[in-house]
Backbone of each chain as nested JSON, in Angstrom:
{
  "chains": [
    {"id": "A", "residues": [
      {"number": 1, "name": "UNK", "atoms": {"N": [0.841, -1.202, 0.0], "CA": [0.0, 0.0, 0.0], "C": [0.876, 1.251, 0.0]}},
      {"number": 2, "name": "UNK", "atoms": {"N": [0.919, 2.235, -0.562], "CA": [1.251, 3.324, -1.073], "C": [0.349, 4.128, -0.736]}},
      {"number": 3, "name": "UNK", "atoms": {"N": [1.244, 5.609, -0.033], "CA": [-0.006, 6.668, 0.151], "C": [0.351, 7.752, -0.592]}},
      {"number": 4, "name": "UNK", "atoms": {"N": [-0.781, 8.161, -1.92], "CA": [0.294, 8.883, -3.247], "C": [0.108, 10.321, -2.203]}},
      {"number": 5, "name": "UNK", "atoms": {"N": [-1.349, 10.683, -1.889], "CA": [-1.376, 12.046, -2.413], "C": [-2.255, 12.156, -0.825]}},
      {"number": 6, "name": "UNK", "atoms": {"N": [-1.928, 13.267, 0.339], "CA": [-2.823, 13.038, 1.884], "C": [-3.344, 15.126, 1.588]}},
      {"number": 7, "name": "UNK", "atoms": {"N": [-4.954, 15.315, 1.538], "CA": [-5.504, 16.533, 1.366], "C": [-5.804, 16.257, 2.357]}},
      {"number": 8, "name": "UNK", "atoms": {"N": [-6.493, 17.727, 2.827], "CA": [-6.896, 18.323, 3.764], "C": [-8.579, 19.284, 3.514]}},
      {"number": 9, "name": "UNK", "atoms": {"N": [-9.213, 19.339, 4.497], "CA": [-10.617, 19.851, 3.918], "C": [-10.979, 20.752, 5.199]}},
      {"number": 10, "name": "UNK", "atoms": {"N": [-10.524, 21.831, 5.227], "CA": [-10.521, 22.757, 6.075], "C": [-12.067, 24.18, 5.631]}},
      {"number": 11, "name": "UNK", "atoms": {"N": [-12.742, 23.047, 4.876], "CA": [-13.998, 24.54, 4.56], "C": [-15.339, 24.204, 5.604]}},
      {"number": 12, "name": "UNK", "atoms": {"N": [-15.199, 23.99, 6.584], "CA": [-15.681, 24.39, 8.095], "C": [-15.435, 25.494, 8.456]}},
      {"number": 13, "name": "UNK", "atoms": {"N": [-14.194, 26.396, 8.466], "CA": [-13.805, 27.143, 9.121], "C": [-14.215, 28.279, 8.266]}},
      {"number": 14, "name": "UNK", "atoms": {"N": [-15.077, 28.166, 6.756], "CA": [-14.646, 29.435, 6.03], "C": [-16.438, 29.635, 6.296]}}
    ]},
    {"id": "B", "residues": [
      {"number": 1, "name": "UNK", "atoms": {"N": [-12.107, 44.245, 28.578], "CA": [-12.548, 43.205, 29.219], "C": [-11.18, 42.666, 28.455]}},
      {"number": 2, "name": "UNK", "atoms": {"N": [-10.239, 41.601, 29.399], "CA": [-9.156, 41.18, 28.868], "C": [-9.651, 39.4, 28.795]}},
      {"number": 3, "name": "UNK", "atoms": {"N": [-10.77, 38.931, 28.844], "CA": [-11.374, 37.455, 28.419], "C": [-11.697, 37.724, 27.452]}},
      {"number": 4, "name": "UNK", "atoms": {"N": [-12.725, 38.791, 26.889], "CA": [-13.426, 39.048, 25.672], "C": [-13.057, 38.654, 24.462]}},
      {"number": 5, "name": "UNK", "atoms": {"N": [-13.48, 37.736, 23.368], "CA": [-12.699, 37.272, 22.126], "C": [-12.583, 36.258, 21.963]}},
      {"number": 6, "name": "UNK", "atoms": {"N": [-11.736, 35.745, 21.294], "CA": [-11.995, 33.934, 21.089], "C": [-10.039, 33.634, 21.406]}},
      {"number": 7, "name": "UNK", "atoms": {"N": [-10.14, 32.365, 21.622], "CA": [-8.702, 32.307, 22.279], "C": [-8.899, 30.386, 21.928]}},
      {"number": 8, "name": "UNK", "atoms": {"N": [-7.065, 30.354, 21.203], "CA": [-7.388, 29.165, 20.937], "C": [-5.803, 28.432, 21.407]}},
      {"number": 9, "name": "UNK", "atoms": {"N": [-6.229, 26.969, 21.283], "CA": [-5.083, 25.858, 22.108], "C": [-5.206, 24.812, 21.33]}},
      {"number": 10, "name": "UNK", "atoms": {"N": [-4.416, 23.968, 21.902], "CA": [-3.931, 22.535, 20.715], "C": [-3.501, 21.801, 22.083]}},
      {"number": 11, "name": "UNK", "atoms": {"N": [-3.676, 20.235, 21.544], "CA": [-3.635, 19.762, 22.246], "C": [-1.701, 18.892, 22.463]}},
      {"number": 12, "name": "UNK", "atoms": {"N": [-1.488, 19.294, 21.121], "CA": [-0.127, 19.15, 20.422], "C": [-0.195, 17.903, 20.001]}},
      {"number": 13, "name": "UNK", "atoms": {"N": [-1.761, 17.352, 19.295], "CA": [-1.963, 16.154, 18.607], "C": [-2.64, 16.195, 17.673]}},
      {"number": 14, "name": "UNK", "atoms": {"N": [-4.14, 16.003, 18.122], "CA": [-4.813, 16.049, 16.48], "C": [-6.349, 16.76, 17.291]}},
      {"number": 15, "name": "UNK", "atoms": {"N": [-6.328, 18.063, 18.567], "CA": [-7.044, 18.906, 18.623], "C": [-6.787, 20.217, 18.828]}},
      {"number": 16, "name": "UNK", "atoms": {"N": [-7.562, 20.997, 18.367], "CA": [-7.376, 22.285, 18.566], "C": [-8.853, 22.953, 18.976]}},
      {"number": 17, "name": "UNK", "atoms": {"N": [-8.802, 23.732, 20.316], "CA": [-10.116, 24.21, 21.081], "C": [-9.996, 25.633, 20.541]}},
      {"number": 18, "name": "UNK", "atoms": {"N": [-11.01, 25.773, 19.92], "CA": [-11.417, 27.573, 20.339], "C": [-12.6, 27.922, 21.441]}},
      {"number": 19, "name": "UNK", "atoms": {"N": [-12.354, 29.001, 22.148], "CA": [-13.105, 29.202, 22.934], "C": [-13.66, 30.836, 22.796]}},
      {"number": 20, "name": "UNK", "atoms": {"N": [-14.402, 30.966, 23.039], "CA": [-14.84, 32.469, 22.636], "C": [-15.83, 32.77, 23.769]}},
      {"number": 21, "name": "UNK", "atoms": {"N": [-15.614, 33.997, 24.096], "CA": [-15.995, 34.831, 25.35], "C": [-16.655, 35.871, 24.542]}},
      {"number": 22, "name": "UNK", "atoms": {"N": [-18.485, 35.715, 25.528], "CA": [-18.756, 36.687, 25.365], "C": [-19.255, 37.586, 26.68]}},
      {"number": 23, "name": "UNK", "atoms": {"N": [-20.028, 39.057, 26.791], "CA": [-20.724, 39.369, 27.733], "C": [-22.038, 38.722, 28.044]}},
      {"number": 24, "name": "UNK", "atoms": {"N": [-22.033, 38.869, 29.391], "CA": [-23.577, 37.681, 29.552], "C": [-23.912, 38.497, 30.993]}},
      {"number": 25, "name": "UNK", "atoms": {"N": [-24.333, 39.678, 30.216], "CA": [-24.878, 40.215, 32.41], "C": [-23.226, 40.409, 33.486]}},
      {"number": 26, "name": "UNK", "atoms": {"N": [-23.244, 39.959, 34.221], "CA": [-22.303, 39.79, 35.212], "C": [-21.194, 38.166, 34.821]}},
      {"number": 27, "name": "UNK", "atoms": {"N": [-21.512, 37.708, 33.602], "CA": [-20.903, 36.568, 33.582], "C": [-20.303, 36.618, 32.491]}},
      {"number": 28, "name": "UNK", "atoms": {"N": [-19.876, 35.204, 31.725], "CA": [-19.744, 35.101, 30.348], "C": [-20.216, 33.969, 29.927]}},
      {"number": 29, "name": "UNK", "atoms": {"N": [-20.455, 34.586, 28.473], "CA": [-21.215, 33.204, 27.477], "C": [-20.285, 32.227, 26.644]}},
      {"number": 30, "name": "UNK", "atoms": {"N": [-19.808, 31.4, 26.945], "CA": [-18.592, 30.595, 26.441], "C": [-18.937, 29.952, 25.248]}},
      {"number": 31, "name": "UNK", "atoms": {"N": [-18.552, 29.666, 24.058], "CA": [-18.989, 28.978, 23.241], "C": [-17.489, 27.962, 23.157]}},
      {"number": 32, "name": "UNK", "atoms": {"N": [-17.509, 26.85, 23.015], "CA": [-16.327, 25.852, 22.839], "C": [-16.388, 24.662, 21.322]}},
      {"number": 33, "name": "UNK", "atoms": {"N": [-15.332, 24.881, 20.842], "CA": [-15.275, 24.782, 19.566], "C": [-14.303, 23.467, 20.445]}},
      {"number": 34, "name": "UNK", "atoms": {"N": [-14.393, 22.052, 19.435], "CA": [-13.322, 21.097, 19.15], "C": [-13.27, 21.177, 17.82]}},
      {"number": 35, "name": "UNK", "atoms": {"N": [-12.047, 21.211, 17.273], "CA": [-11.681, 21.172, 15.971], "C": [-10.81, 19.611, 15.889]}},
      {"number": 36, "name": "UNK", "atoms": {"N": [-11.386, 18.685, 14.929], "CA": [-10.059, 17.701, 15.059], "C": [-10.198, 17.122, 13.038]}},
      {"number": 37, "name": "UNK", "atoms": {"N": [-9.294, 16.881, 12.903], "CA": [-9.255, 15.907, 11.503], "C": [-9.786, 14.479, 11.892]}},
      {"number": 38, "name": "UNK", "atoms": {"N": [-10.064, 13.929, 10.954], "CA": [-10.567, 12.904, 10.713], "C": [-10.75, 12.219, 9.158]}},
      {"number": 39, "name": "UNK", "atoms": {"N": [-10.271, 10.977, 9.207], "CA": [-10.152, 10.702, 7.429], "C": [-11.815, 10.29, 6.977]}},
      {"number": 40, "name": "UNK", "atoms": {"N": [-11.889, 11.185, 5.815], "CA": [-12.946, 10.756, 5.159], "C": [-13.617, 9.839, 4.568]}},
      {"number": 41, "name": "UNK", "atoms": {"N": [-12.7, 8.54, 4.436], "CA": [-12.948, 7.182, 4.507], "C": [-11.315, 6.728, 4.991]}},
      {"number": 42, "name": "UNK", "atoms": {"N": [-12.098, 4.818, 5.475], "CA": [-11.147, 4.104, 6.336], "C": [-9.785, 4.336, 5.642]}},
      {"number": 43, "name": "UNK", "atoms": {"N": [-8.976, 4.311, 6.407], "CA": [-7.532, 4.107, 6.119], "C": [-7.815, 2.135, 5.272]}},
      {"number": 44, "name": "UNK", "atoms": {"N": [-6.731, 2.416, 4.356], "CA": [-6.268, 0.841, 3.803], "C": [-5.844, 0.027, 4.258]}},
      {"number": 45, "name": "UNK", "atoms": {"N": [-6.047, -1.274, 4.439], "CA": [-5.016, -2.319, 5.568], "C": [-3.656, -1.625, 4.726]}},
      {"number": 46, "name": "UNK", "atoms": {"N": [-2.764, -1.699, 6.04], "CA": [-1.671, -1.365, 5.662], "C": [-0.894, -2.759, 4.783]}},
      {"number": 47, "name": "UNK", "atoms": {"N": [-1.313, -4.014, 4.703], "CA": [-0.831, -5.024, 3.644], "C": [-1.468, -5.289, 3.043]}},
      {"number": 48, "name": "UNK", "atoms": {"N": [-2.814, -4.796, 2.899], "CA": [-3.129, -4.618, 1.836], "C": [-4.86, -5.622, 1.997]}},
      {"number": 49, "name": "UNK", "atoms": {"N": [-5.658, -5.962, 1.758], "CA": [-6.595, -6.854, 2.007], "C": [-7.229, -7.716, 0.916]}},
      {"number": 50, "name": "UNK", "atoms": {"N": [-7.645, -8.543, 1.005], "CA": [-8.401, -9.195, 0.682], "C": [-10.072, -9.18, 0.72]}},
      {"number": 51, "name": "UNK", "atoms": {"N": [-10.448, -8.402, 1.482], "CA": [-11.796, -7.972, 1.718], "C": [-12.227, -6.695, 1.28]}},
      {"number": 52, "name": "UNK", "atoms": {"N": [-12.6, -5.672, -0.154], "CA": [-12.761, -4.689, -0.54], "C": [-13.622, -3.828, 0.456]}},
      {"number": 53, "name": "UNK", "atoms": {"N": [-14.667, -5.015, 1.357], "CA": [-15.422, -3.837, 1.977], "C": [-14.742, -3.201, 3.406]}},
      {"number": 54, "name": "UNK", "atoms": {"N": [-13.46, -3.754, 3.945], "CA": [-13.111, -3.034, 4.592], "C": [-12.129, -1.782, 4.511]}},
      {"number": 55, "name": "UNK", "atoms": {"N": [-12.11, -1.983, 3.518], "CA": [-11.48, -0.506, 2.56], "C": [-11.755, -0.3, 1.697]}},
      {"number": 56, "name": "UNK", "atoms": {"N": [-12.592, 1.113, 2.279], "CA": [-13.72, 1.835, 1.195], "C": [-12.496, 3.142, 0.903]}},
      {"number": 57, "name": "UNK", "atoms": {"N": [-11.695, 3.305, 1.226], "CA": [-10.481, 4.725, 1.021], "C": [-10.266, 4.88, -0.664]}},
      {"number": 58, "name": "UNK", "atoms": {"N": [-10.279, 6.032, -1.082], "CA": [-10.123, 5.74, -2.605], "C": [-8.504, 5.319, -3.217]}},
      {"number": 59, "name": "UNK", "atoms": {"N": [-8.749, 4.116, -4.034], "CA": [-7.87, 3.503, -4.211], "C": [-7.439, 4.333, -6.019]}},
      {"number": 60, "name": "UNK", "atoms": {"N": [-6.296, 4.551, -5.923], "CA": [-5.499, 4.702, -6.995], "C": [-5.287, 3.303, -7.971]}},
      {"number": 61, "name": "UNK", "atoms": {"N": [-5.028, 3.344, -8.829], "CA": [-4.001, 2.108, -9.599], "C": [-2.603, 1.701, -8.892]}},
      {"number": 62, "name": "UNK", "atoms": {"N": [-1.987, 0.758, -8.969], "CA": [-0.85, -0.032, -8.556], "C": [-1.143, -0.119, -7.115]}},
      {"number": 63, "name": "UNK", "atoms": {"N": [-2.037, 0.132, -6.221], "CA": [-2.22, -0.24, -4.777], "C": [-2.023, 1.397, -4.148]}},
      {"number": 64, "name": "UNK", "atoms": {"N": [-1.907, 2.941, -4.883], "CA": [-1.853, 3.145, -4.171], "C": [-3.067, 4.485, -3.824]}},
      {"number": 65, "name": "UNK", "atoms": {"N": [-2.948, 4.928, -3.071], "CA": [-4.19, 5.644, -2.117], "C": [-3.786, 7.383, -1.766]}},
      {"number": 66, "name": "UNK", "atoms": {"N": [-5.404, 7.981, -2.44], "CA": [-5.066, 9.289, -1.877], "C": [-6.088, 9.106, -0.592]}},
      {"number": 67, "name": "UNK", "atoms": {"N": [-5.819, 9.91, 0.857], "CA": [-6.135, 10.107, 2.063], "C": [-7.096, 11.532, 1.907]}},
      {"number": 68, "name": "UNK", "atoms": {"N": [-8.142, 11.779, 2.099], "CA": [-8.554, 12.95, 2.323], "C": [-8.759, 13.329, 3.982]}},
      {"number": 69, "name": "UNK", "atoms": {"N": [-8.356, 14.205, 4.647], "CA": [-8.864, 14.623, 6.041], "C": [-9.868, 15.982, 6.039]}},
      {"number": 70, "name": "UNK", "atoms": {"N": [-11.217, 15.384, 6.986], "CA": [-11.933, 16.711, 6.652], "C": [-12.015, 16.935, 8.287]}},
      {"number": 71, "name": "UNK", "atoms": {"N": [-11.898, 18.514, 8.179], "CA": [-11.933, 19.041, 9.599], "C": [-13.125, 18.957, 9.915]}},
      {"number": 72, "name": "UNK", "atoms": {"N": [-13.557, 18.663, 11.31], "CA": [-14.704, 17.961, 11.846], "C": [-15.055, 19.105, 13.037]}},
      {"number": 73, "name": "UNK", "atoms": {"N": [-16.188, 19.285, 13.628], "CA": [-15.909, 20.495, 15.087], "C": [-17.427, 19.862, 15.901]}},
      {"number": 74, "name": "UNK", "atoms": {"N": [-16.961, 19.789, 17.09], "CA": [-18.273, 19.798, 18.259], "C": [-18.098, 20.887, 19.142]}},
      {"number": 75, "name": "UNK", "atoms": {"N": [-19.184, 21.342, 18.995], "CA": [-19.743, 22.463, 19.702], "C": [-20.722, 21.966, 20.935]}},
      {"number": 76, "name": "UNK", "atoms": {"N": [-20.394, 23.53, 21.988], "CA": [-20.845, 23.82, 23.123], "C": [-20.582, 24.724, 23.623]}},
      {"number": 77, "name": "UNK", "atoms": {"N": [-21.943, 25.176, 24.543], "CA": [-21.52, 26.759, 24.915], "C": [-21.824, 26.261, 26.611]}},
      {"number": 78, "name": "UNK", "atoms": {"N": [-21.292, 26.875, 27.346], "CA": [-21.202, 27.003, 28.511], "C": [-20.944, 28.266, 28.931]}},
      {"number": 79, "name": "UNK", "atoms": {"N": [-20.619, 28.315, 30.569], "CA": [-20.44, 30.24, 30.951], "C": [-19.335, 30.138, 32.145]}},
      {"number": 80, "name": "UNK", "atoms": {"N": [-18.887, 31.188, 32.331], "CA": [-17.47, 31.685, 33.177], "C": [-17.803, 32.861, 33.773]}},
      {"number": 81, "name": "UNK", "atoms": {"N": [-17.67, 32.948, 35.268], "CA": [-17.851, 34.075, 35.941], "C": [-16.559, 34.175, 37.034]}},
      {"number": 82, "name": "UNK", "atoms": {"N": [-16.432, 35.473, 37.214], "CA": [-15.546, 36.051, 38.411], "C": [-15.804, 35.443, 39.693]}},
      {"number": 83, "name": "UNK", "atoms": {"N": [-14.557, 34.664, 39.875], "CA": [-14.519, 34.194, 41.721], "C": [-14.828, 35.791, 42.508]}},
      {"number": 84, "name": "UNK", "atoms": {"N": [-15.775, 35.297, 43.515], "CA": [-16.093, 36.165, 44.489], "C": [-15.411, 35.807, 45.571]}},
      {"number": 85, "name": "UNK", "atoms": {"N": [-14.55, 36.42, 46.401], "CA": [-13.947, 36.304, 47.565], "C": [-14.934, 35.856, 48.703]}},
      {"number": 86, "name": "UNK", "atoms": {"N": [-14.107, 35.016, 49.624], "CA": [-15.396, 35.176, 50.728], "C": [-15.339, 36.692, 51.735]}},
      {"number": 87, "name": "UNK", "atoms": {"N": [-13.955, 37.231, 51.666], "CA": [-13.945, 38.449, 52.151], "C": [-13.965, 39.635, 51.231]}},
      {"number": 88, "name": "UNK", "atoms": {"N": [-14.555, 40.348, 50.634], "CA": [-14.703, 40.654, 49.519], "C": [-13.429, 42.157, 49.874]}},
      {"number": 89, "name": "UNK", "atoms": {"N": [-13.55, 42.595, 50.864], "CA": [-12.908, 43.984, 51.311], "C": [-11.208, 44.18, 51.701]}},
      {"number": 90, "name": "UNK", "atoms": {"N": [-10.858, 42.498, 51.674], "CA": [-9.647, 41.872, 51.729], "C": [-8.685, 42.173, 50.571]}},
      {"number": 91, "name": "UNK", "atoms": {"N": [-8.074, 42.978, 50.274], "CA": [-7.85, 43.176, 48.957], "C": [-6.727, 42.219, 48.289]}},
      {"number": 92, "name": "UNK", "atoms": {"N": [-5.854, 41.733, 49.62], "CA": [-5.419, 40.389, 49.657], "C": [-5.805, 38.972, 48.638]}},
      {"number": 93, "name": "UNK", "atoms": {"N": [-7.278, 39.127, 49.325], "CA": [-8.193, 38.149, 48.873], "C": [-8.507, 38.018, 47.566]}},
      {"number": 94, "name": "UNK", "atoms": {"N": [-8.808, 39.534, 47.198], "CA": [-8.948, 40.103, 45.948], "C": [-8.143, 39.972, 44.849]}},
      {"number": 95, "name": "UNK", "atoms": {"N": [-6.836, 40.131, 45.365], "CA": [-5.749, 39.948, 44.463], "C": [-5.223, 38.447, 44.2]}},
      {"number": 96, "name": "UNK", "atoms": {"N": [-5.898, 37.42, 44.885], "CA": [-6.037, 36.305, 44.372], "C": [-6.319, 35.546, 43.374]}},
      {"number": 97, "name": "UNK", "atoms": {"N": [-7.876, 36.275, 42.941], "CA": [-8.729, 35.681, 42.634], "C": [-8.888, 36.58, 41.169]}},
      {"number": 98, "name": "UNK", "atoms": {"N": [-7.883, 37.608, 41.437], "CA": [-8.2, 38.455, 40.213], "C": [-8.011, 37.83, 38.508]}},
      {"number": 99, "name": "UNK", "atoms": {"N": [-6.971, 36.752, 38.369], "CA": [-6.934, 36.268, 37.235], "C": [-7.229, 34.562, 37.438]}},
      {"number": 100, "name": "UNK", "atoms": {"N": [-8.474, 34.955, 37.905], "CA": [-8.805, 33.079, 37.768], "C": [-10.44, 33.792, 37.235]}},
      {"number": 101, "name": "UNK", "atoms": {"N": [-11.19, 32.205, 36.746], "CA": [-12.553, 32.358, 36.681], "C": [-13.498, 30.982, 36.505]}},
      {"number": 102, "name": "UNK", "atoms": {"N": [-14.218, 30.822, 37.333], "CA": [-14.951, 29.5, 37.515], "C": [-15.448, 29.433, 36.536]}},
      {"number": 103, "name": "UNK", "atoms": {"N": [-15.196, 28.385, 35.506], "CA": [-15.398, 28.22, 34.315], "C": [-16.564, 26.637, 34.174]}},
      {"number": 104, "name": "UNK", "atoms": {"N": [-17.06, 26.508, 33.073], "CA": [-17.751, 25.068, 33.145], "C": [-19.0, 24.671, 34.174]}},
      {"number": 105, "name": "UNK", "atoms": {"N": [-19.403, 25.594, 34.673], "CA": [-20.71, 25.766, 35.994], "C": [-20.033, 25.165, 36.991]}},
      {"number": 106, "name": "UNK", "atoms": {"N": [-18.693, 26.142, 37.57], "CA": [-17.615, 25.457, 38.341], "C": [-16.972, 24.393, 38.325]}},
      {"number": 107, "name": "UNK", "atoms": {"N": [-17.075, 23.619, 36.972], "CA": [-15.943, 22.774, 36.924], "C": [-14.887, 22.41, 36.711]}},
      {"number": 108, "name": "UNK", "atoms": {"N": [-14.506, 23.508, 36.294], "CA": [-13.213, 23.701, 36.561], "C": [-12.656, 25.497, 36.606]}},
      {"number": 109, "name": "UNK", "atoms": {"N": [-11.294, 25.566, 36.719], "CA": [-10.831, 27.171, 36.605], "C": [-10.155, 27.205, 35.47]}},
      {"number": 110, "name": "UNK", "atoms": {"N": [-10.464, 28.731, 35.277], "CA": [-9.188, 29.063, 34.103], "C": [-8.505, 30.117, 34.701]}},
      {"number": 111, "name": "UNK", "atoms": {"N": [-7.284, 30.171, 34.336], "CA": [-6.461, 31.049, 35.031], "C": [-6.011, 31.586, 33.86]}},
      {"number": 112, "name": "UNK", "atoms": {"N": [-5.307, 33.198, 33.976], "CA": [-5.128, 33.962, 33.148], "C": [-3.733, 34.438, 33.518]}},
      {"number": 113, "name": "UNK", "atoms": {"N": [-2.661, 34.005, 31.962], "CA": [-1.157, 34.36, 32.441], "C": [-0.705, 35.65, 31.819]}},
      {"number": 114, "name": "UNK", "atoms": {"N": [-0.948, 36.743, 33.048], "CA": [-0.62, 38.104, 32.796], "C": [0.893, 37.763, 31.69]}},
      {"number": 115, "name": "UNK", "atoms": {"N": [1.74, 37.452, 32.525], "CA": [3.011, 37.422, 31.59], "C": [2.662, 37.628, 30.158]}},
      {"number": 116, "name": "UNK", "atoms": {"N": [2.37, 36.36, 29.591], "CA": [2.167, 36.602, 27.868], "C": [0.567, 36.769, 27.431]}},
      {"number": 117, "name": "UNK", "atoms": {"N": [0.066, 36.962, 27.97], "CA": [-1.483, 37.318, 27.597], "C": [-2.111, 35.725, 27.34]}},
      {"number": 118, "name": "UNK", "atoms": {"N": [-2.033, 34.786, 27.968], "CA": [-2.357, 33.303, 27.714], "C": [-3.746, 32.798, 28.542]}},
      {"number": 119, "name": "UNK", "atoms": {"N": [-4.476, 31.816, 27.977], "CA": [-5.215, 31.236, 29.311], "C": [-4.857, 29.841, 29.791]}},
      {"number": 120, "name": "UNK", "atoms": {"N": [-4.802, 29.701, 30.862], "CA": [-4.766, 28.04, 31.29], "C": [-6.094, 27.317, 32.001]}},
      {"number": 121, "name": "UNK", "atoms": {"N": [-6.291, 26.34, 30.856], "CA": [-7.319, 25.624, 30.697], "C": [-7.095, 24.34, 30.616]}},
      {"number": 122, "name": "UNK", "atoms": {"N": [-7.02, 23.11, 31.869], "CA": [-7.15, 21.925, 31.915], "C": [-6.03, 21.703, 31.271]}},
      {"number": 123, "name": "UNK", "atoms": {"N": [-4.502, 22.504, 31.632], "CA": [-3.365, 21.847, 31.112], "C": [-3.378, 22.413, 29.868]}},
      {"number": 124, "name": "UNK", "atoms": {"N": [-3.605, 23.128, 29.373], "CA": [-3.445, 23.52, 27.946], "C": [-3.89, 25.094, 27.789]}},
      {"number": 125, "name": "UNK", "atoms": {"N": [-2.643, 25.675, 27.202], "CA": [-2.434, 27.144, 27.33], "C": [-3.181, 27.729, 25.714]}},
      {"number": 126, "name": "UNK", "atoms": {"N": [-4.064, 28.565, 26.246], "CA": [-4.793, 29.285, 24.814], "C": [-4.342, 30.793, 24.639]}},
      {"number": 127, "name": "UNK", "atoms": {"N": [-3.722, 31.036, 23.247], "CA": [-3.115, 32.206, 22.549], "C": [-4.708, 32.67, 22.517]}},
      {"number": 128, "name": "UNK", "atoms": {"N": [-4.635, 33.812, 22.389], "CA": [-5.638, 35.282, 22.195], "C": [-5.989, 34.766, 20.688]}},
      {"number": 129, "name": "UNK", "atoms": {"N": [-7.013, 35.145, 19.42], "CA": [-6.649, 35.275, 18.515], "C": [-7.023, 36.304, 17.573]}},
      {"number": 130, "name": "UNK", "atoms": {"N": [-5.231, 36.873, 17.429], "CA": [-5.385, 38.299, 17.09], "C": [-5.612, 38.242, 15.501]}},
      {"number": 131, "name": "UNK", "atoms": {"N": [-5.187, 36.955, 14.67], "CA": [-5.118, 36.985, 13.69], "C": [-5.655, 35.4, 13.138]}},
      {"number": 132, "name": "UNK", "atoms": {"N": [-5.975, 35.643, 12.478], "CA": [-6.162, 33.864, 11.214], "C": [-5.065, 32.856, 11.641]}},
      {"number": 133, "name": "UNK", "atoms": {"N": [-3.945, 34.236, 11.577], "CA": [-2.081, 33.184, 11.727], "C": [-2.527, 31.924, 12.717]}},
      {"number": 134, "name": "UNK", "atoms": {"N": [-2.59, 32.672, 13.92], "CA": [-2.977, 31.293, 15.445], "C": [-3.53, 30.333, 15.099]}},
      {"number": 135, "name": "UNK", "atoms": {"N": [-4.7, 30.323, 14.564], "CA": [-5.591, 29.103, 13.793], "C": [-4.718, 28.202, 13.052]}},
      {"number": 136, "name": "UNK", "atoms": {"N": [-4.336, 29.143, 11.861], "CA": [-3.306, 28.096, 10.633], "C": [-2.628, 27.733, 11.064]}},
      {"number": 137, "name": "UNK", "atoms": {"N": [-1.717, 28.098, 12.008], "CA": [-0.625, 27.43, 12.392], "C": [-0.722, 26.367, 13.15]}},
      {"number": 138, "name": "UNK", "atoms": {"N": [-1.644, 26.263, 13.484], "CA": [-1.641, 25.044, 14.661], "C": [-2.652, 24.08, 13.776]}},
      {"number": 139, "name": "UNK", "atoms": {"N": [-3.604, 24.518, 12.871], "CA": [-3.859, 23.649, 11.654], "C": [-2.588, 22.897, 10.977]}},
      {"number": 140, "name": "UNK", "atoms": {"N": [-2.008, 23.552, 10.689], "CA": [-0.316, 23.049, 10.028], "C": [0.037, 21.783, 10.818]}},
      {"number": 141, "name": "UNK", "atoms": {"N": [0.172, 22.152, 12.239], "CA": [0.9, 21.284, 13.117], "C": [-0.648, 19.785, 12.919]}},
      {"number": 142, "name": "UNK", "atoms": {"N": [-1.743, 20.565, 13.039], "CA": [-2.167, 19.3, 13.097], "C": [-2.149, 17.645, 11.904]}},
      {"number": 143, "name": "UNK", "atoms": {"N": [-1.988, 18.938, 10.726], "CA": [-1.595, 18.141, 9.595], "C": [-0.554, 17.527, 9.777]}},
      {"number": 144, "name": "UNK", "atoms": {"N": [0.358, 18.064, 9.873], "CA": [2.039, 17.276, 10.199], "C": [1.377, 16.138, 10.981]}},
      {"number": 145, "name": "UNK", "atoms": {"N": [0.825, 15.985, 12.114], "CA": [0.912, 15.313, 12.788], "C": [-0.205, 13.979, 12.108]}},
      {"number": 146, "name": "UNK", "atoms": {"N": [-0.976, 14.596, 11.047], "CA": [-1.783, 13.586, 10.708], "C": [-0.294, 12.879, 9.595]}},
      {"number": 147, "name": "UNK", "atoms": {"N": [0.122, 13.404, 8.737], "CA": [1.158, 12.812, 7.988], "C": [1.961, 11.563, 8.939]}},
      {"number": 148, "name": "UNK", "atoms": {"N": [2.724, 12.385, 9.745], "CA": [3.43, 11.482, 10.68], "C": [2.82, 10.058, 10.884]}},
      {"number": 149, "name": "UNK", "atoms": {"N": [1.359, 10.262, 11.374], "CA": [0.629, 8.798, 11.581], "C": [0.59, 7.811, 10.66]}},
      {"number": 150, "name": "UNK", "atoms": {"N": [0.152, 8.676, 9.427], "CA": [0.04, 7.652, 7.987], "C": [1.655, 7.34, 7.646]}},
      {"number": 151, "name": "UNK", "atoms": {"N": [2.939, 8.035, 8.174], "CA": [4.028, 7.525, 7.71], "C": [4.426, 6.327, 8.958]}},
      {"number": 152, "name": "UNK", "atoms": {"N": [4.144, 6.196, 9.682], "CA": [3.975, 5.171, 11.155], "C": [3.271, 3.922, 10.405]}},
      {"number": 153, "name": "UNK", "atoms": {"N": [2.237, 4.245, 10.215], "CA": [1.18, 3.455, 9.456], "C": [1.536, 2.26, 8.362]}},
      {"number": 154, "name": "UNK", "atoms": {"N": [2.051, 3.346, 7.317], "CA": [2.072, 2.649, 5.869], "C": [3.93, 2.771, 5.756]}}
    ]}
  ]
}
C-alpha cells in the first residue's frame, strides 16, 4: 500500500 | 474586558479548542469549539486486504491511495464568571482571585497568564486570537501530525 497524495478539507472554518 | 474574544489551544496532537468569550450580564457566554481531523474514509489495511469492503479509502491504480482529512468540530456553549472572595474587602483576597474564573458551571478554573497574555485551561495554554495566523498554524501542526501517523502506518 502506497499513500500517493494526503488533502486536507478545512472549509468548516470558512 | 481582557477574556473578551476567542482564544485558541492545541492539544499538540490532532485537537485544537477555540473558545470564545462573550458578555452575559455579570458573567460570560462561552462557546467551545473542538476542531479535530478525521479521514474521510477508512484508512487501507496497511498489507493490503483481501476484503474490498473493509477498505472503502479511494484507491489509486498499482495499490496506491489518496487520504482525504476533513476538519470535523463539536460544539458547546457554557459560561465563566468572576470568583467572588469570601472576604470581599480583603484586597489580599482580591488579588487572588483576580486572574482566575470559575469556568464550566464550576468545573473547573481558568487562570489567566498576565506574563504573555495566555489562558490556562485543563493543562493547555490558549493564545488570544489576534489573527487567522494562530488558527493556521496550529492547523499546520495538526496536519504534520496527521502525515506522521500515515508515515507510522504505511
Amino acid at each position: 500500500v502506497i499513500i500517493d497524495k494526503i488533502t486536507f478539507d478545512d472549509s468548516i472554518l470558512t | 474586558n481582557k477574556y473578551l474574544g476567542t482564544w485558541v489551544g492545541y492539544d499538540g496532537n490532532n485537537v485544537m479548542y477555540r473558545i470564545t468569550f462573550q458578555e452575559n450580564g455579570k458573567e460570560y457566554m462561552v462557546t467551545e469549539d473542538k476542531l479535530f481531523y478525521k479521514s474521510e474514509k477508512n484508512y487501507p489495511s496497511p498489507h493490503g486486504t483481501l476484503f474490498p469492503s473493509i477498505d472503502d479509502s479511494v484507491k489509486q491504480t498499482n495499490n496506491t491511495y489518496n487520504i482525504n482529512f476533513i476538519l470535523q468540530k463539536d460544539s458547546r456553549t457554557t459560561t465563566a464568571r468572576e470568583i467572588t472572595p469570601q472576604n470581599e474587602k480583603d484586597d489580599k483576597e482580591k488579588d487572588k482571585y483576580k486572574n482566575q474564573l470559575s469556568y464550566d458551571e464550576g468545573r473547573t478554573i481558568i487562570r489567566y497568564i498576565e506574563k504573555d497574555n495566555t489562558l490556562l485551561i485543563n493543562g493547555i495554554r490558549y493564545k488570544k486570537e489576534t489573527s487567522p495566523d494562530v488558527t493556521n498554524d496550529i492547523l499546520k501542526q495538526m496536519q504534520n501530525a496527521k502525515r506522521i501517523e500515515l508515515e507510522t502506518k504505511f
